[in-house]
N, C-alpha and C positions, 0 to 999 in steps of 0.2 A: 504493500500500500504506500502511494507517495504522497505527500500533503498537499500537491495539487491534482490531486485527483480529481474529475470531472468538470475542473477548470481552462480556461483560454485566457491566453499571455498573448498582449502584440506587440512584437519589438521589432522595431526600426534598425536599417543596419546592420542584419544579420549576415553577413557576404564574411566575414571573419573576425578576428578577433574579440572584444565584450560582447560586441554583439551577438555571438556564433555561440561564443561559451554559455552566454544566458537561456538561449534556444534551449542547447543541449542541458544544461541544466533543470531548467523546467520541464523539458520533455522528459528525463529521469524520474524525476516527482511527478508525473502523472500528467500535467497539462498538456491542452492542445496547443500549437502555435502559431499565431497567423503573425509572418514576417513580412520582409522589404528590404531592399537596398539597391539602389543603383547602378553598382556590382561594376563603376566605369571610371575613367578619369570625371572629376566633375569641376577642375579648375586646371588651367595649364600653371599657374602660381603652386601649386600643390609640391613640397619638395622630399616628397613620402611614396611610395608604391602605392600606383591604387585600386582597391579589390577587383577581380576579374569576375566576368560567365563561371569561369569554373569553382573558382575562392565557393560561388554562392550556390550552384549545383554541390558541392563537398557540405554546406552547410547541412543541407535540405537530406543528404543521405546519411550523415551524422545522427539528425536529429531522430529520423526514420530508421535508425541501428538501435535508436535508445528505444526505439517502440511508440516512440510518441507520433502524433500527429499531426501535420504541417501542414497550410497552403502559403506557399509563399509566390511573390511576384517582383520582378525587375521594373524601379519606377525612380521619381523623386519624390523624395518628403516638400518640395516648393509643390510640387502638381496637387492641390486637394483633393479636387476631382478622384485622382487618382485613388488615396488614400481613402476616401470616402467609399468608393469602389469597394476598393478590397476588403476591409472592415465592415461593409454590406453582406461580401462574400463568403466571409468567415463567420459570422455570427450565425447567415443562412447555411453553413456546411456544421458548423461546431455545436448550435444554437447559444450562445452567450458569449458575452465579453469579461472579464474579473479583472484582468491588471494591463495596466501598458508600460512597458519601456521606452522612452521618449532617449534614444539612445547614439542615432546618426546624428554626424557630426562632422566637420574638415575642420585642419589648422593651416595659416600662412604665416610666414615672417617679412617682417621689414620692420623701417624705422616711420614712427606714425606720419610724416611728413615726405615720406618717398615710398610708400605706396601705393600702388597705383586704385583708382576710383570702380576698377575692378576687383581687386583684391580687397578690400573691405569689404563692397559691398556682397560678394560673392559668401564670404563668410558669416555675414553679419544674416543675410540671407537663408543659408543653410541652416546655421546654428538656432537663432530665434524665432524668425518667419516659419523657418519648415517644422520647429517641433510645437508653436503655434497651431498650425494644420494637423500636427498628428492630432495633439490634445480636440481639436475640431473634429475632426474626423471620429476619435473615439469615445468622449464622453458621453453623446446622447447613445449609443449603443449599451453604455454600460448601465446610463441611469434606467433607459427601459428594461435592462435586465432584471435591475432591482435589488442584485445580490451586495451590494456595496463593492469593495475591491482598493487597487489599490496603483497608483500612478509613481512612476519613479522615472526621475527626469535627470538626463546625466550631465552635472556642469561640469566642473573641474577645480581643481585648485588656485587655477588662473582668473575664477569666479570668487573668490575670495580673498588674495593676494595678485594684483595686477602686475604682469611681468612686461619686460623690458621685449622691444622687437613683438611684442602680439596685440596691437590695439586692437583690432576688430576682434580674434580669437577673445579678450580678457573681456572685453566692451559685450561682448555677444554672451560669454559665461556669465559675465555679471548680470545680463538683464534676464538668464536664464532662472537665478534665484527670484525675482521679481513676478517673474511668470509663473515660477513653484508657489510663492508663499500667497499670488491673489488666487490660483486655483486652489489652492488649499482651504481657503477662507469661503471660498464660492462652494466648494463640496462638504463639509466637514458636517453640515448635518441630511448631506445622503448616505455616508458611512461611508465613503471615497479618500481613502488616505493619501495627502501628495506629498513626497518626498523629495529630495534632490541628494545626488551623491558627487563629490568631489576630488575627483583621483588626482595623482602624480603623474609619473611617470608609471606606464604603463607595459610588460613585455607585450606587444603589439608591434605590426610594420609601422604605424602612426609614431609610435613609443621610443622605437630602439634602431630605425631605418631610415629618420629624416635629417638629413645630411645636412641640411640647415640648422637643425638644433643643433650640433653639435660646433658647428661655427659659432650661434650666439652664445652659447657654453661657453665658451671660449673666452668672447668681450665682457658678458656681462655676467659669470658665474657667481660673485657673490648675492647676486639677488633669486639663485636658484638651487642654496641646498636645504636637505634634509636634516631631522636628526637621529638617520638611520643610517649610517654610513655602511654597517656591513648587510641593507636591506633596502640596498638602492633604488629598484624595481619591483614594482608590485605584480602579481601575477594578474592573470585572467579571473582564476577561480576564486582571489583576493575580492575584486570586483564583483565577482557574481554571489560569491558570499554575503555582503552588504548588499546588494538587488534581493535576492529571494527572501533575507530576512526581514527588509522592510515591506516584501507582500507580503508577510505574516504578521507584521509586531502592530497588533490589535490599539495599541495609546500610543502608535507615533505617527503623528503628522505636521507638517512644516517645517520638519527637522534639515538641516542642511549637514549630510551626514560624509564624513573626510576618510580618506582611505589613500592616505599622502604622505605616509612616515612624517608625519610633523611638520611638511615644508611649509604649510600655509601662515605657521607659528614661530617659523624663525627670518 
């Protein structure tokens, strides 16, 4: 018996890494999954690898190893439409909604005054606007369910401590908590718990593969460490440990919950 048994999780973003590991997580505990991700380059600013067709076909057979059950589809979190779609499609395949991972995301670097008016907004875009639209897309599904549930919306540490070289990334984390804490306030008495989680550095291709972070590493290091030096990286299952427990922990909502070895504190 898993403790999402007879439940549906929709997470954004599942082409690999948090995203992939939370799929598969939930589909171990019993939930069904209706996913998403783009699965494509979705900025040439992007200086990260970024998920493929396949990355997201690997997800979708993962999750279907653990036994659990999936419809997932190749889109963007900016298309509503789209999202609206699929979350129509899931609910009629699964019949309900219980929790959302508000989870797709992109990073760029530069310095806030030589970035280009695509690179901000492209980010600023994806990161607020598009989990915007998920939250659109999947609340009225869940309120008609009726079962209450529970929303976990992924900002970052750069949502809490503003880092050098990431306006739009810190600008778009930060307004991320803002959209956690009025949803929260707007559900809290359908039984809708929203939460926000805040990582570090993550093992992920976003995490440990962007050849630009490790340039800005470089100039402006002291405004990015830990105080975990022999637990520099947090894992996957780090992350998704903090996701599954907040769809369960029954008195936490509004919480902006950290999973940063302390960097947001030093």
């Amino acid at each position: 018996m898993g403790q999402f048994d007879g439940q549906v999780v929709y997470i954004t973003g599942i082409a690999r890494g948090q995203g992939r590991n939370h799929a598969i997580r939930f589909a171990r505990e019993g939930a069904a999954v209706i996913g998403m991700d783009i699965a494509e380059r979705v900025a040439d600013h992007m200086t990260y690898p970024a998920a493929t067709a396949d990355d997201f076909a690997e997800t979708i057979r993962l999750v279907e190893q653990e036994g659990g059950k999936i419809l997932a589809r190749r889109g963007d979190t900016r298309d509503l439409e789209f999202q609206q779609q699929l979350v129509a499609d899931g609910v009629e395949q699964f019949g309900r909604l219980d929790h959302v991972v508000a989870n797709a995301g992109i990073l760029t670097w530069g310095l806030s005054w030589e970035q280009s008016e695509e690179q901000f907004t492209d980010v600023v875009d994806v990161n607020i606007v598009g989990t915007w639209k998920t939250l659109k897309a999947a609340i009225p599904a869940m309120l008609e369910a009726g079962n209450g549930g529970s929303i976990t919306v992924v900002s970052s540490c750069a949502g809490l401590k503003a880092m050098p070289a990431q306006v739009g990334y810190s600008a778009s984390k930060f307004a991320l908590r803002g959209l956690t804490q009025t949803v929260a306030k707007e559900l809290g008495d359908k039984r809708i718990r929203v939460n926000s989680v805040h990582p570090y550095a993550v093992h992920t291709p976003m995490g440990v593969e962007d050849t630009a972070a490790f340039e800005a590493f470089e100039t402006w290091g002291r405004h990015f460490p830990s105080m975990m030096d022999h637990y520099p990286i947090a894992s996957v299952d780090d992350l998704s440990d903090a996701v599954l427990y907040l769809a369960t922990a029954k008195a936490v909502t509004g919480a902006e919950f950290q999973i940063d070895m302390g960097s947001a504190k030093v």
